[in-house]
C-alpha positions as CSV (number, residue, x, y, z in Angstrom):
1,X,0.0,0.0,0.0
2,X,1.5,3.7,-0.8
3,X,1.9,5.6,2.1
4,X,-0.4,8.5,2.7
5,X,-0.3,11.9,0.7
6,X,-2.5,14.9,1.8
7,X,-2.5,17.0,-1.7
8,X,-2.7,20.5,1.3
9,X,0.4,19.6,2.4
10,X,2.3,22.3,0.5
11,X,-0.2,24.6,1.6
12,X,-0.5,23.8,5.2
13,X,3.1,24.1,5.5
14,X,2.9,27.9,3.7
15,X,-0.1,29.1,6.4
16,X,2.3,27.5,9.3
17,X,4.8,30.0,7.9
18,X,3.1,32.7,7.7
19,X,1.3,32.2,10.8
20,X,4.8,31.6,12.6
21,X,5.9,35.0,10.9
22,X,2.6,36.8,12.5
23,X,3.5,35.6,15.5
24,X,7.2,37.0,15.9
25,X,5.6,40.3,14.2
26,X,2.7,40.6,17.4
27,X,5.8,39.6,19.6
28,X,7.4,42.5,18.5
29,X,4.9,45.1,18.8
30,X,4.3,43.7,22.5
31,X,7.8,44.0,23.4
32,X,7.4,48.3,21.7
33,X,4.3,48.2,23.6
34,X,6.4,47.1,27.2
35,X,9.1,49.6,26.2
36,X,6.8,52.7,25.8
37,X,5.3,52.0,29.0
38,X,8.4,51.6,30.9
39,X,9.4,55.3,29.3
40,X,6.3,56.6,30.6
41,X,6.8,55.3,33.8
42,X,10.3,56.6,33.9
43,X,9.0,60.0,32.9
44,X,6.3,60.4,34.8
45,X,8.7,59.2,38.1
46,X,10.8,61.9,36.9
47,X,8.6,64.6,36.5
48,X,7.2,63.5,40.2
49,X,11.0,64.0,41.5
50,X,11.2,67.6,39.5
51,X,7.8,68.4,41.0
52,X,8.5,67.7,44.3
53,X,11.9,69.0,44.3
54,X,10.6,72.1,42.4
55,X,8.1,72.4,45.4
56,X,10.9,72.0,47.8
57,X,13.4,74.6,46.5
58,X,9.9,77.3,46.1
59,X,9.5,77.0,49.6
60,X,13.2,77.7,50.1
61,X,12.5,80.8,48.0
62,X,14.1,80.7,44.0
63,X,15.4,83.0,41.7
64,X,12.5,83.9,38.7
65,X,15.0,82.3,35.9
66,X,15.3,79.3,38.3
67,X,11.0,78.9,38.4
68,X,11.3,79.3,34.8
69,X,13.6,76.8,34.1
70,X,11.6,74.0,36.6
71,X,8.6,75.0,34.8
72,X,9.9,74.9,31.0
73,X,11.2,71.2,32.1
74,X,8.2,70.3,33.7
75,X,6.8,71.2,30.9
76,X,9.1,69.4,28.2
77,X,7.8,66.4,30.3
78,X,4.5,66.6,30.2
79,X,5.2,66.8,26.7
80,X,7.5,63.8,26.7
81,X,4.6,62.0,28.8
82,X,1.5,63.2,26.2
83,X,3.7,61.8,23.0
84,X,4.7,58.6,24.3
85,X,0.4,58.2,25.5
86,X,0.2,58.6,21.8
87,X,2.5,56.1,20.7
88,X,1.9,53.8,23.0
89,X,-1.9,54.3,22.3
90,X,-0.9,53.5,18.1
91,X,1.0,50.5,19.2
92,X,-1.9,49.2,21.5
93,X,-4.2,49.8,18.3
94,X,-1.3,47.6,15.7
95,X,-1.3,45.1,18.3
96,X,-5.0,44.6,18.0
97,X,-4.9,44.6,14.5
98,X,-2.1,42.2,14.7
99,X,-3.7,39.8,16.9
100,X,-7.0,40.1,14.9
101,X,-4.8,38.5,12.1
102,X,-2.9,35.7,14.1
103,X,-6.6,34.2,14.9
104,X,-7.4,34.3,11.3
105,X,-4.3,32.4,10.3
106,X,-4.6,30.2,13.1
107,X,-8.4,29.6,12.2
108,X,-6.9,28.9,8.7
109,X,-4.1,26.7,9.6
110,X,-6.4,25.2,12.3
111,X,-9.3,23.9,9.9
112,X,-6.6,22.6,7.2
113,X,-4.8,20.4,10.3
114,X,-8.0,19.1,11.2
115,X,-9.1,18.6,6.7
116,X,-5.4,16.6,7.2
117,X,-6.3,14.6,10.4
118,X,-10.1,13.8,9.0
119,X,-8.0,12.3,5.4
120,X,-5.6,10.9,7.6
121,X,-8.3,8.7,9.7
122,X,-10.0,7.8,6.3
123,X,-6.3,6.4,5.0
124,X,-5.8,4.4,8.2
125,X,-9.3,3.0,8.1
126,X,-8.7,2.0,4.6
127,X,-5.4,0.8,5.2
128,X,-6.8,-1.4,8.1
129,X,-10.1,-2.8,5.9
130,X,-7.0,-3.7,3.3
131,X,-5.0,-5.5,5.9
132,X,-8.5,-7.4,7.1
133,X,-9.0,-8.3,4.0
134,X,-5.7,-9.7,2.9
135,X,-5.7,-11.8,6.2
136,X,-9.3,-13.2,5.4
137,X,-7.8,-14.0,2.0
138,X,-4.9,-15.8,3.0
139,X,-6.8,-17.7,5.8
140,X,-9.2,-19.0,3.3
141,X,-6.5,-19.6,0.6
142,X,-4.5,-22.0,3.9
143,X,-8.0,-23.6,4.4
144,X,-8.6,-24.3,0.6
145,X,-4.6,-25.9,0.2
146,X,-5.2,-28.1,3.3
147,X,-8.6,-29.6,2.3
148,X,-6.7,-30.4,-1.6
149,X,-3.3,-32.3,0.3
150,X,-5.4,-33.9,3.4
């Protein structure tokens, strides 16, 4: 008996590639997306320590060009803080779309395995109704030779 061929093999394989590059693409944009938010973090805990120490040095009693340069850095922060919101917000919305696209492929992939698995189950069936078969046949052939010699 020839061994088994599923004619989808060529094209299971491609959707496991591209599925497998999909993957390593939403990867990516998670590990932008953790990076963003770590900058945030790291500017909004600065912008805490210029805020307090701003607040500190006021009570202390500051020059005007030293209030002016606190507040143009605080400023340049909250800056800093409203761009990265945006990017991280644009990331949040690729990984969506991303992920949106690693279920499709999936589902793809998914329902050809099972197509395979299905064909697969129908080959060993057949294969085993074969084998049955050829037993029964030589078991009858062995009956028939020993009834012609005894």
């Amino acid at each position: 008996m020839k061994k088994f061929f599923f004619a989808l093999d060529t094209v299971l394989s491609y959707k496991e590639q591209v599925l497998d590059g999909l993957k390593a693409e939403h990867a990516r944009i998670l590990a932008k997306i953790r990076d963003c938010e770590r900058a945030i973090q790291e500017l909004e805990q600065e912008y805490a320590r210029c805020t307090a120490l701003f607040r500190e040095n006021q009570v202390k009693g500051m020059k005007i060009n030293e209030i002016q340069t606190y507040e143009n850095y605080l400023e340049s922060l909250r800056l800093k803080i409203r761009r990265k919101l945006e990017q991280l917000a644009q990331l949040q919305k690729q990984e969506e779309e991303k992920r949106a696209e690693v279920v499709r492929a999936k589902q793809e992939t998914s329902s050809i395995d099972k197509l395979k698995e299905k064909k697969k189950w129908e080959y060993d069936k057949m294969v085993q109704k074969e084998d049955e078969q050829f037993i029964e046949e030589y078991v009858t052939t062995q009956k028939a030779m020993t009834r012609l010699k005894g």
